[in-house]
C-alpha positions as CSV (number, residue, x, y, z in Angstrom):
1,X,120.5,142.2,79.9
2,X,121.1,138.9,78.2
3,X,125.1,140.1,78.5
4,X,124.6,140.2,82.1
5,X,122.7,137.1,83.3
6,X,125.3,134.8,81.2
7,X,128.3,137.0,83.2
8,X,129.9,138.7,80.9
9,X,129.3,142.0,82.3
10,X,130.0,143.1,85.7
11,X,128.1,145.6,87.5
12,X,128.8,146.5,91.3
13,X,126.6,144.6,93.0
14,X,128.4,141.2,91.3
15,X,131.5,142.6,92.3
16,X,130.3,143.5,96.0
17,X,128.7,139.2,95.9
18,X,132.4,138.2,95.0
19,X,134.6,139.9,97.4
20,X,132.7,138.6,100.4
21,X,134.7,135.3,100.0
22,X,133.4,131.6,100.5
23,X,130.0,130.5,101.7
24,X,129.0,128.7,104.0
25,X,128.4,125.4,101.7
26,X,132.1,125.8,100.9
27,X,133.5,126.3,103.9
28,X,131.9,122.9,105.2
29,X,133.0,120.8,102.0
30,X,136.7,122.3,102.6
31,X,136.5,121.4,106.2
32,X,134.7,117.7,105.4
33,X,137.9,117.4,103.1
34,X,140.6,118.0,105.7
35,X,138.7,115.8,107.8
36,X,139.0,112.9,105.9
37,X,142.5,113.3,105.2
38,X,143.2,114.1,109.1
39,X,141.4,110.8,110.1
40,X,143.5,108.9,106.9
41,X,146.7,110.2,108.6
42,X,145.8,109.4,111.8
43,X,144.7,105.7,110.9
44,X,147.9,105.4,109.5
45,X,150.2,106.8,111.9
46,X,148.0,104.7,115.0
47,X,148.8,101.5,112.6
48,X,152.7,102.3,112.8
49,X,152.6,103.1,116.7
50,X,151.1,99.3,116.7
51,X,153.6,98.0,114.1
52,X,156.5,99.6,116.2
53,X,155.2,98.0,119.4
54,X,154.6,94.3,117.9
55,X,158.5,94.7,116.7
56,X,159.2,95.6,120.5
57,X,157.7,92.6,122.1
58,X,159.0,90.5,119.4
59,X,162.5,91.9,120.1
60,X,162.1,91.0,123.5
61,X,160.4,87.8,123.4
62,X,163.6,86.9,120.6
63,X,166.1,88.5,123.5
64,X,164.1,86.2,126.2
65,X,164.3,83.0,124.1
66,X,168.1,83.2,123.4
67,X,169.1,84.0,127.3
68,X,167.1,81.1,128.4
69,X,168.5,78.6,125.9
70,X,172.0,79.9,126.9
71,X,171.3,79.3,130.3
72,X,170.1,76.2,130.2
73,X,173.6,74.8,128.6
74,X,174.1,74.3,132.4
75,X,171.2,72.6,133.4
76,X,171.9,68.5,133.0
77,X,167.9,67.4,132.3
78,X,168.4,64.5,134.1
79,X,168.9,65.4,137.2
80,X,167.1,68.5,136.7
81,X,163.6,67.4,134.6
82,X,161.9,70.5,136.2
83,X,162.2,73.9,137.7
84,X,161.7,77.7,137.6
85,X,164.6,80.0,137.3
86,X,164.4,84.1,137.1
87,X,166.3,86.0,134.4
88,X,166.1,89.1,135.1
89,X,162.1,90.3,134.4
90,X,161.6,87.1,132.7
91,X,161.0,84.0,134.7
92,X,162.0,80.5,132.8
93,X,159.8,77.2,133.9
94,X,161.0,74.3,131.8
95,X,160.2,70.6,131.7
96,X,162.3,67.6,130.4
97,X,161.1,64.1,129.5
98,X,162.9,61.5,128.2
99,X,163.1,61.4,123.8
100,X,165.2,58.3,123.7
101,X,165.9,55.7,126.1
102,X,169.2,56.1,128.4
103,X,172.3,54.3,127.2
104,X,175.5,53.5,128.6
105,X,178.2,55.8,127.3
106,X,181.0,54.0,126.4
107,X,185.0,54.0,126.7
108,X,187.2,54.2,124.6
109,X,187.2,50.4,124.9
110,X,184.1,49.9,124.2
111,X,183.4,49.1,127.6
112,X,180.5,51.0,129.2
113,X,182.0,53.8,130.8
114,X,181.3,55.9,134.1
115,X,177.6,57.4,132.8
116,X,174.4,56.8,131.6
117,X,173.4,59.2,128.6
118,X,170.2,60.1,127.5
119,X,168.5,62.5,124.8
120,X,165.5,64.6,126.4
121,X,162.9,66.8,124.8
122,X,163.3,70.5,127.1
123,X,160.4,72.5,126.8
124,X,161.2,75.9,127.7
125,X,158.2,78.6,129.2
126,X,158.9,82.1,129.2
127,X,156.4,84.6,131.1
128,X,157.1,88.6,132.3
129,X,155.3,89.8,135.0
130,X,153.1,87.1,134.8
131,X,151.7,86.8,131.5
132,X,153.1,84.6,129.1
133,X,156.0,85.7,126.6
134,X,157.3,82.9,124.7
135,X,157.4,79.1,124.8
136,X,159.8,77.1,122.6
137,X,161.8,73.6,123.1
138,X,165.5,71.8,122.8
139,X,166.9,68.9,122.7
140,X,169.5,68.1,125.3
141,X,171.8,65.4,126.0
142,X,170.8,64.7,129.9
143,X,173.2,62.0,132.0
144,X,174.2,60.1,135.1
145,X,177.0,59.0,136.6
146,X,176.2,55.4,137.2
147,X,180.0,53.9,137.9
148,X,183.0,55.0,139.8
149,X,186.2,55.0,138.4
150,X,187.6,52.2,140.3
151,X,185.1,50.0,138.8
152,X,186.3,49.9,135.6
């Protein structure tokens, strides 16, 4: 008896309480178990879906910025301080103000020569469909033409 209490001996009722697989108790912890892994996957895979979507905007914003500084090469500030322009999905609004005080360019012989030059700080505003994408800001050299060429 003592034999069979400790386990040591199996009769066919132990073996019939075997064979019948897991209980209940089991079956719950296993399923608790894949549960926490499944939600610790999922966490991590809805983290890189974010990740992969911050790069994206940053991409774009990045793409945005570059564009509008390229385009505004063309744009003299000074006779232009303000305006809106459309690239594409991305509308540019920029605003120029004066960083140092206009000078006279000169010629060659030292002579003040057919413009007036002056350094202006551009701040550039980028939006998409309405909602704000990126700000940033240049420097660019802005001028005049303030002489003709018969006058010197």
């Amino acid at each position: 008896m003592v034999g069979r209490r400790a386990g040591l001996q199996r009769g066919p009722m132990t073996t019939r309480r075997l064979a019948r697989g897991f209980s209940l108790l089991e079956a719950i912890v296993a399923l608790a178990i894949l549960a926490t892994a499944g939600m610790g996957l999922f966490a991590a895979m809805s983290q890189s879906v974010q990740m992969v979507a911050r790069a994206e905007n940053a991409r774009l914003a990045d793409s945005a910025v570059r564009n509008a500084v390229a385009w505004m090469e063309t744009v003299n500030p000074a006779e232009t301080p303000q305006g809106e322009q459309q690239l594409g999905e991305v509308t540019l609004r920029w605003t120029a103000q004066l960083a140092e005080p206009e000078r006279d360019a000169m010629t060659g012989y030292l002579e003040p020569g057919l413009y007036r030059l002056g350094l202006y700080d551009v701040r550039l505003e980028l939006s998409r469909g309405g909602r704000p994408l990126a700000e940033t800001s240049v420097r660019r050299v802005g001028y005049r033409q303030v002489r003709e060429a018969a006058q010197l």
